[in-house]
N, C-alpha and C positions, 0 to 999 in steps of 0.2 A: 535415663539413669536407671540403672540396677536396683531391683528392692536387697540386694546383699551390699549396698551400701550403706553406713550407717551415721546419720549424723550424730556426733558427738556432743554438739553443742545442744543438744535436747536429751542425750541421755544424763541420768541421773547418776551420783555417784554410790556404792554397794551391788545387789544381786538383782539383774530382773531378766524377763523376757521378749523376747521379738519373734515375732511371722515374717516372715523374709518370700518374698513371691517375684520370680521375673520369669520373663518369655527365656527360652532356650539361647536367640538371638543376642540377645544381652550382656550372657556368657559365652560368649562366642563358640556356641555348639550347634550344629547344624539343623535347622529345623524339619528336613526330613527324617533325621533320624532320632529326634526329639520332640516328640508331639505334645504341645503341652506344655504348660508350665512346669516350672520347677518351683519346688518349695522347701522351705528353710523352718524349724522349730529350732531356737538359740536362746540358750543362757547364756546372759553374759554379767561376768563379775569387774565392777570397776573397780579400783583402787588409786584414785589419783592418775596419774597421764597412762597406767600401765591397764591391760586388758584384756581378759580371757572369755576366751569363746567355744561354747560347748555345746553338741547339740547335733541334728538331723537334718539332712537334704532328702529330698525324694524327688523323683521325677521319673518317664515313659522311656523307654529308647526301643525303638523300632530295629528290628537285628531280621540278619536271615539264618534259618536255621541250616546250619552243615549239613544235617544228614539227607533233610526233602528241598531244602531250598527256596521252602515257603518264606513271606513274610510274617513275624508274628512282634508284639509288644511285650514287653519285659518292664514290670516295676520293678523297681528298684532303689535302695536305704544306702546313704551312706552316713558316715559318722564324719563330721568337722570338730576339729582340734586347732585353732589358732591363739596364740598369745601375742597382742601387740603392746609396743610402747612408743612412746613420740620420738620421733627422729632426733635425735642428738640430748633426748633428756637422761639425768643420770640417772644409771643401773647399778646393778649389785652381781661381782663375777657369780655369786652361786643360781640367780635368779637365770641369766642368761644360759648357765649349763645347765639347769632342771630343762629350759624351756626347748633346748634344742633344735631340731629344724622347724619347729611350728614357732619359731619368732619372726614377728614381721614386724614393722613401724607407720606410724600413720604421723599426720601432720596436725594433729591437735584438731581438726574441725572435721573430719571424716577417717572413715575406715572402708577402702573398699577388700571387701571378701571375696569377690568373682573368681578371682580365680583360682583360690583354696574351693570353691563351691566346683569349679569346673573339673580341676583336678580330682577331688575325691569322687564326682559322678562317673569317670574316666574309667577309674582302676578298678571300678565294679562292675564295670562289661567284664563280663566272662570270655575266651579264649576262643572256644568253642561253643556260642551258644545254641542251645535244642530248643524245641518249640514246646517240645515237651519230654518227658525222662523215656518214654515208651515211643517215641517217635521211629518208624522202620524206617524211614529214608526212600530213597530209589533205587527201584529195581537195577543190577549193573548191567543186565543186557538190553530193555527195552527205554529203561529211564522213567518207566510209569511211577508215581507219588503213591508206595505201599500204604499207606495212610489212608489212602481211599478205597482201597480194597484190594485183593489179588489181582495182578496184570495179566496179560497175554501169556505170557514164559512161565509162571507160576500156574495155570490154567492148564495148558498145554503139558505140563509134568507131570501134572494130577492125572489126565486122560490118558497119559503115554504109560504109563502104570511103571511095574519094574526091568522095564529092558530099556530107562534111559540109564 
């Protein structure tokens, strides 16, 4: 079981906090590309069967970078927004359109968060990640990792002076 699940029947009714901790696997995110736990800082407000959850994930995601093609680790923050309430208990129509698409339902004795948790670490991969903002990439002719210093081709230009 997932530390982003919450039992209910030990939380308290009003405002408190939880450390939420599980392996990558858990949340079914692949451990290669996830080294690490993942962790969870949540506030969460009870009100009777209804339940709001506010708060931090973090966790590692191992990426390749576009431009050299290295591997590198990327921390990274995201922010969770859930509001649940018990499955078939009464609501109020304004409660349910404040809440939007962060409403979900649990069953009175748990709340699993997983996959608000896997989600929101999802959308924070970057599109194109760099390993870093100055990263040169590879050379287009020889394919050498600029990063490591000037290649063959760049070598070779410098010595050919100006009649390349």
């Amino acid at each position: 079981m997932s530390g982003f699940v919450i039992n209910l029947g030990t939380l308290p009714a009003g405002r408190g906090r939880i450390r939420a901790v599980a392996e990558p696997s858990q949340l079914d995110l692949p451990a290669a590309v996830w080294p690490g736990e993942v962790r969870g800082d949540l506030g969460i407000d009870r009100t009777g069967e209804l339940l709001s959850v506010r708060g931090t994930v973090q966790a590692t995601a191992r990426l390749e970078c576009v431009r050299c093609l290295e591997e590198f680790d990327l921390p990274l923050e995201a922010e969770l927004a859930v509001v649940a309430d018990r499955a078939g208990g009464p609501r109020r129509l304004e409660e349910d359109l404040e809440a939007g698409s962060y409403m979900k339902f649990h069953d009175g004795r748990q709340l699993d968060l997983g996959e608000e948790t896997r989600e929101a670490l999802l959308l924070e991969l970057p599109i194109t990640p760099h390993c870093r903002e100055d990263c040169r990439g590879l050379c287009p002719r020889c394919g050498a990792n600029r990063n490591q210093g000037p290649c063959r081709c760049e070598r070779a230009r410098a010595g050919a002076g100006p009649a390349e």
